[in-house]
N, C-alpha and C positions, 0 to 999 in steps of 0.2 A: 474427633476433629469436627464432626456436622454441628453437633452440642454446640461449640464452641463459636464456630462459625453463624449459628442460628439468633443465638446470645445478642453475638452484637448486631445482627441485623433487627431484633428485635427492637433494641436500645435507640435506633437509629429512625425508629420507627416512632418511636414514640415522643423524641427529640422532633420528628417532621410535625406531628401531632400538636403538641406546644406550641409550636410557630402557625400553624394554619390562619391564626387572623390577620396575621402581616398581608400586604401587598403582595401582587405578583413579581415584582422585584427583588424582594426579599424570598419568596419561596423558590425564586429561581436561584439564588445563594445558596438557601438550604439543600438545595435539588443538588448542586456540583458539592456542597461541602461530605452530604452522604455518600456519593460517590467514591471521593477522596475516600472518605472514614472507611468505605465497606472494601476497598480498595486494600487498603492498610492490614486490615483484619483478616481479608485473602493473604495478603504476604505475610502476617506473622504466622496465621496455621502453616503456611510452607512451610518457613523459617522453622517452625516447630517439629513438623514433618522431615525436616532434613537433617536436624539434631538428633532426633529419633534414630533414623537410620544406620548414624554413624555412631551413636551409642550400641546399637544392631550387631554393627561390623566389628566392633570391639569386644562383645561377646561373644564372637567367632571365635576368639583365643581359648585354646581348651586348656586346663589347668590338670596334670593326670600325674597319677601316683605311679611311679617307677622304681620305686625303693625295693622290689624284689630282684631287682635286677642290680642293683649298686651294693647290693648284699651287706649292709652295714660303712660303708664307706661313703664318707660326705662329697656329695659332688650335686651336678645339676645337668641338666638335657632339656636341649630346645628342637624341635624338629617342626620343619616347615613344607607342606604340598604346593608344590607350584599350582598345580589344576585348581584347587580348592583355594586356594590363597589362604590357609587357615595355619597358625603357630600352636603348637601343644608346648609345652612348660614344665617340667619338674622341676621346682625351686625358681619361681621367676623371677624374684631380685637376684637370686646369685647368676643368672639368664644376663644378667640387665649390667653387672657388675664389672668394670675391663681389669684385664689384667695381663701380664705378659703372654704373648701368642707363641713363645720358646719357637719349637722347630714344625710349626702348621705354617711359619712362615714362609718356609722355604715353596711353598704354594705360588705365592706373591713374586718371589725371588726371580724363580725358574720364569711366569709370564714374563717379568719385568727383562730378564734377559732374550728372551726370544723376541719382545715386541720393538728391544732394542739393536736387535743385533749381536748382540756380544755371543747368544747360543742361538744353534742353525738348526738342531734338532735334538733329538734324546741320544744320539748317538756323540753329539758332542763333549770334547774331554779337557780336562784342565789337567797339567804336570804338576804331578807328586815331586813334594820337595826335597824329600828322603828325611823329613823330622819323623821319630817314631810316635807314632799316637797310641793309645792304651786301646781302640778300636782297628783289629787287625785291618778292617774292611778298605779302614781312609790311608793304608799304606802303602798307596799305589798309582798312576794314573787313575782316572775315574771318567767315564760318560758321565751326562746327567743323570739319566736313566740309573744308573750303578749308586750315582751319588746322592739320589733321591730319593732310593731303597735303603741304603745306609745313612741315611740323614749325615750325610758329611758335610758338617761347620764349612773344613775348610775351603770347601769346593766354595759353598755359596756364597762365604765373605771374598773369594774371588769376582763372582759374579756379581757380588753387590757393587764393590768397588768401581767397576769397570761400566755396569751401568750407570755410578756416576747419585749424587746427593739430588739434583734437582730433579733428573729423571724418577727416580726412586718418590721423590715428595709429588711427584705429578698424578705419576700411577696411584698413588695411597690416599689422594684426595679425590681421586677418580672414583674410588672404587669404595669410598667414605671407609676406609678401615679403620675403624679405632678412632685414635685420638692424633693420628698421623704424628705421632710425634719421633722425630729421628737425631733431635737434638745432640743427642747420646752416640753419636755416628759407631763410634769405637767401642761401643758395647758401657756396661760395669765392671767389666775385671771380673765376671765369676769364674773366668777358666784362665790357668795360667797363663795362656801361650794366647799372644793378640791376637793371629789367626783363629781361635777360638772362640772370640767375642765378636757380640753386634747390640746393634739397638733393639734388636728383637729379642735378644736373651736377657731374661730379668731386666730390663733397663726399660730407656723411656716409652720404648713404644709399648701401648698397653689396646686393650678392644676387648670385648666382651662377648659370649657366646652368640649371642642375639646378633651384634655386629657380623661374628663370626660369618653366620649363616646369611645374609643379608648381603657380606662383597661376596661370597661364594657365588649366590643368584644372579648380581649384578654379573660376573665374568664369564658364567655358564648358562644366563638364563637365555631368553630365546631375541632380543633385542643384541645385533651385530656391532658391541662396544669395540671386540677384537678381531685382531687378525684368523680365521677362518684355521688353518692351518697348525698356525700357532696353539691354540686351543685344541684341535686333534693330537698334539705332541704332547700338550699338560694334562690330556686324560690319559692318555697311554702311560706314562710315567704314574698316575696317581690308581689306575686301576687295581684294583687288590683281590676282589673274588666274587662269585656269584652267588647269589642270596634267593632265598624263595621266590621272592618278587621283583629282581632285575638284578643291575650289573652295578657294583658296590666300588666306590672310587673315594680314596680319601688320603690324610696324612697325618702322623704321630706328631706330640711331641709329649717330651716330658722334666721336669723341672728337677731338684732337689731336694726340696724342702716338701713331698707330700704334694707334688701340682702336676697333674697332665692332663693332656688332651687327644681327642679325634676329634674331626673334623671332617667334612667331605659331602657326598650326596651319592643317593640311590637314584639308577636310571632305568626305567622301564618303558620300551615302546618313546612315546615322545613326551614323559613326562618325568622331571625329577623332584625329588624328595630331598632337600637339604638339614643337615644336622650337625651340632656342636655339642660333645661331650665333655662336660670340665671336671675335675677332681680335685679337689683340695683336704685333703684329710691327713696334718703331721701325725694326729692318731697313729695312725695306719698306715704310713710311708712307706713299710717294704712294701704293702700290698700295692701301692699307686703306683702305677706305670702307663706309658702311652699305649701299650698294648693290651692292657686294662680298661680303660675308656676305650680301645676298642670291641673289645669279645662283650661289655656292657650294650654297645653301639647294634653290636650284629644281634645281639640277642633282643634288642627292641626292635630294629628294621624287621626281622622274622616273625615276631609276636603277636607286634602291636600294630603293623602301619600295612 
């Protein structure tokens, strides 16, 4: 930067030089125009200096080999330290790449109904409609809490409903998830029974791990977006177990066709750790599951972070 800086004050020097025979009117010109000029030459080293920087900060992104832990099974992992503000990356375009959020959205769901009103706590329940479902767990009354553990469809296309299309598009732009798109209100039809579709399953809503991790910060990080309260009810529901390095909170989901996820964040003391686990491998479909991207998930939080 001095090099640089010295250059042109040199240049400038030598431009005064060449003028010396002129009058004192004219070198009082040259006098303000080097100014100017050294002037200029101070702001571009900044200007240089600040591009620098922020070329810096983008090498903060660690790029790290996780493949012993995905064991042959095509997937990708982004995990973000709040403290350090730094992303690590296994597969960054497939990081970068949206695609159905399946049942991580029920994350989204449960806020959108507490901040709405429609759920008062984890204790709150929706009536079972006496249809038989092929999962014993959803043939029943349900708390959230109950229905958040079982990923029960039907509860949360309850809950979506009742919060309502605009409230639902407010929150999702809030919180930039995805591509907010709920165009699809009704789902694609991949489950028989219309209680068992939404926009979130295969359909239009789509978000990418990186996104992922990114509204999770935004609704858990340390800036008061939500209700206080509210937020104590959505980690009590999403808690799952404790891990070497703090207390581990997250949500499954998992697709058909070879696709799932975790999702969620590690908390220790006053700092969390967020991360999105994706899988996509028809290869290896039996082996994909949402609780696969998770046992993946725990075995990096213990390892690696």
């Amino acid at each position: 930067m001095k090099k640089v800086k010295g250059i042109a004050i040199v240049l400038l020097s030598v431009m005064i030089a060449g003028c010396s025979h002129k009058n004192s009117e004219q070198q009082e010109d040259n006098s303000v125009a080097t100014e100017q000029q050294t002037a200029e030459a101070d702001q571009n080293i900044q200007e240089t200096e600040i591009v620098r920087e922020n070329e810096i900060s983008v090498l903060t992104d660690n790029i790290v080999d996780y493949s012993e832990y995905f064991q042959g099974i095509s997937g990708c992992a982004v995990i973000y330290d709040e403290s350090s503000n730094v992303y690590s990356f296994y597969d960054k375009e497939k990081c970068e790449q949206e695609v159905s959020p399946l049942s991580t959205f029920k994350i989204v769901s449960a806020l959108a109904g507490l901040e709405n009103n429609v759920l008062e706590s984890q204790t709150s329940a929706m009536e079972y409609s006496g249809v038989k479902y092929p999962i014993d767990a959803w043939n029943s009354d349900l708390t959230l809490k109950e229905a958040f553990e079982a990923s029960c469809i039907w509860y949360f296309r309850q809950v979506v409903d009742m919060v309502g299309q605009e409230n639902i598009r407010d929150i999702l732009k809030e919180i930039q998830y995805g591509n907010c798109d709920i165009s699809e209100w009704n789902g694609s039809g991949m489950n028989p029974l219309p209680e068992l579709n939404g926009f979130w399953l295969e359909s239009s809503l789509k978000i990418s791990p990186k996104q992922q991790v990114d509204s999770l910060n935004y609704i858990f990080g340390s800036d008061d977006h939500f209700n206080a309260d509210n937020l104590e009810e959505l980690k009590s529901i999403m808690y799952i177990t404790e891990l070497d390095h703090g207390r581990l909170y997250g949500k499954t989901g998992s697709g058909t066709d070879g696709n799932a996820w975790f999702v969620g964040f590690m908390e220790e003391n006053d700092n969390k750790t967020y991360f999105a686990i994706y899988l996509d491998d028809m290869q290896n479909k039996e082996a994909v599951s949402g609780n696969k991207a998770k046992e993946i998930a725990i075995s990096i939080l213990n390892n690696e972070v």
